[in-house]
N, C-alpha and C positions, 0 to 999 in steps of 0.2 A: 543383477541384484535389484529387485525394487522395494524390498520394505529397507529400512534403516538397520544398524547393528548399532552395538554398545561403541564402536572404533569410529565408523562412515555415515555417512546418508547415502541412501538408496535411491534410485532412477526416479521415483516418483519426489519425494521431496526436492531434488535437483530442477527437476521439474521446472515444480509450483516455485520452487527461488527464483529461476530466472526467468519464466514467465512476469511475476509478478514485477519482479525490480525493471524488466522491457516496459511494461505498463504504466507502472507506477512514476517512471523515467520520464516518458514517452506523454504522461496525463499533466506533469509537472511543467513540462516545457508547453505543452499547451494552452497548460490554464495561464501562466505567466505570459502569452502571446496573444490569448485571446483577451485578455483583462486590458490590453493598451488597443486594443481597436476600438474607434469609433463605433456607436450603435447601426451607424447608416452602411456601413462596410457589407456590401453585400455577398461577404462571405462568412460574418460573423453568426448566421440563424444556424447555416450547417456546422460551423466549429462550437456550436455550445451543446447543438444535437450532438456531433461526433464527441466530444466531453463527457456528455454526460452516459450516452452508452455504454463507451468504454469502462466511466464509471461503477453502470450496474454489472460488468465484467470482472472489476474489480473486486465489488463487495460479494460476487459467487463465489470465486475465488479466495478470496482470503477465508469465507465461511467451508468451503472443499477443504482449505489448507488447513485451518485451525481443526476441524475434524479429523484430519489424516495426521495431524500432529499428536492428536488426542490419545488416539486409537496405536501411534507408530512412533513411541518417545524420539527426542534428538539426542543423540551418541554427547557422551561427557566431553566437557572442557579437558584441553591438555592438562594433568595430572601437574606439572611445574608451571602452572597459571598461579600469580599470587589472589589470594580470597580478594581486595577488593577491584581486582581485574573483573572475575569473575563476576562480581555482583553488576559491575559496570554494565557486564555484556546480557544478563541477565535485563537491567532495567533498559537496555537500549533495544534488547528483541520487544520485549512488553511496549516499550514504546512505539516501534516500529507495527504492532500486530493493531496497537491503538487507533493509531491513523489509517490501519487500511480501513478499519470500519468507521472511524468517525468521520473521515474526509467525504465518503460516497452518502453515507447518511448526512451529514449537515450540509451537503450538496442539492441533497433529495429533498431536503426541510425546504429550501431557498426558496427552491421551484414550485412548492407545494404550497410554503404560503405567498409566493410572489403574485401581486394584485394583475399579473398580465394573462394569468391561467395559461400558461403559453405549456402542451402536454409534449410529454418526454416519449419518442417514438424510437424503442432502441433498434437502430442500425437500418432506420426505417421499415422493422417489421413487424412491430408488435408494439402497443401502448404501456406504457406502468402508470397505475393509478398514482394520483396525488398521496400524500399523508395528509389523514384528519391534522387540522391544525386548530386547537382549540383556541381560543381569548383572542388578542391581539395579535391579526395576523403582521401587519407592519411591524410590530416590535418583536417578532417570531424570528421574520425575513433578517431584519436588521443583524441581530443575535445569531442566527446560521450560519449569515454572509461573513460576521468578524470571524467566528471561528472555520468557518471553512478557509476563510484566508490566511489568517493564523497559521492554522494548523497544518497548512501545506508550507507555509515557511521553516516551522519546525519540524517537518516532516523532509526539509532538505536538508536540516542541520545534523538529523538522526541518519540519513542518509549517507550525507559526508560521512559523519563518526563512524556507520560501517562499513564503510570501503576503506578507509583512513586504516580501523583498526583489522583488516585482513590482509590490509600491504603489510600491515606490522608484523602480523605474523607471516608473514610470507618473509620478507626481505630481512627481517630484524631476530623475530626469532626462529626465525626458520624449523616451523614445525607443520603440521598438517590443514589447518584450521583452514586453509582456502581448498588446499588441493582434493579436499574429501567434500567439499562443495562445487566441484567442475568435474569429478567421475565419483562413480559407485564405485567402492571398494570393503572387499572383506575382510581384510588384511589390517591389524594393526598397525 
C-alpha cells in the first residue's frame, strides 16, 4: 500500500516519518556537538559542512512531505481521542512541520549573512547560493543564530512530546496510533 487510507498510512508517508525523525535526530545531536567545539578543532569546518548539507536534505524533504501530505491526507485520530487531545496533537504536528522548515531556513540566513562568507558545498558536490540579506547583516546573523538555536531546543521538546505521546498510545491506551506508523495497513 503506498498512498494513505482513512484507517493507516501508507509506505510512502512511513517513509518520509522515519527518514526524517533519522535526520532530524541525527541533525540535533549534531548541532549540540558541534556548538561545544572549539573553532580551531580541526574537524569542526567538515562537521558544519556535514550540518548544513544534511540540512538542505531536510528542507527537500519536509517540502516532498508536506506536498505528499497535501495531495495524500493523514487517516483520523482514534474516534475515543478526547477533543482536547486531539487538538494537542494537531498543534504538536504543526509545530513539528514548523521547525523542519524554520531550522534549515534560519540556518541558511546564518550563513548567508555571516561576515566569513564561508559557501555551503552540499555533501561536497554542488554549491547553494547565499540569501540576499538585506540591511544589517550582523543584526540578521545575530537574529538567525538566536532562533535557529532556540528553535532546535524546542524542536527537542516537540520531539520528546511525540514519542512521549505514541508510547501513550501504545502502552496505555493501546490502540493503533503507532503501529499504523511502523507498517502500511488496510485494515481498520
Amino acid at each position: 500500500m503506498i498512498k494513505n487510507t482513512r484507517h493507516g498510512y501508507g509506505a510512502v508517508a512511513i517513509l518520509f516519518h522515519w527518514v526524517m525523525a533519522l535526520l532530524i535526530l541525527g541533525m540535533l545531536g549534531l548541532g549540540l556537538y558541534m556548538v561545544r567545539l572549539p573553532q580551531s578543532d580541526p574537524n569542526a569546518f567538515a562537521l558544519f559542512q556535514l550540518h548544513k548539507s544534511i540540512g538542505f536534505v531536510v528542507l527537500t524533504f519536509a517540502m516532498l512531505r508536506l506536498l505528499w501530505r497535501a495531495v495524500n491526507p493523514s487517516p483520523k485520530l482514534p474516534a475515543d481521542m478526547p477533543v482536547w487531545e486531539k487538538g494537542v496533537a494537531h498543534l504538536g504536528h504543526a509545530g513539528l512541520y514548523a521547525m523542519m522548515f524554520l531550522l534549515p531556513l534560519s540556518g541558511w540566513l546564518v550563513v548567508s549573512a555571516s561576515p566569513w562568507g564561508i559557501p555551503t558545498i552540499v555533501f561536497n558536490l554542488f554549491e547553494v547560493p547565499h540569501l540576499p540579506v538585506p540591511g544589517d547583516k550582523a543584526a540578521t546573523e545575530a537574529l538567525a543564530a538566536a532562533v535557529h538555536e532556540y528553535g532546535a531546543y524546542f524542536l527537542i521538546l516537540l520531539v520528546a512530546g511525540h514519542v512521549a505521546a505514541a508510547f501513550k498510545h501504545h502502552f496505555i491506551a493501546r490502540d493503533e496510533t503507532l503501529r499504523r506508523m511502523v507498517r502500511p495497513s488496510r485494515a481498520a
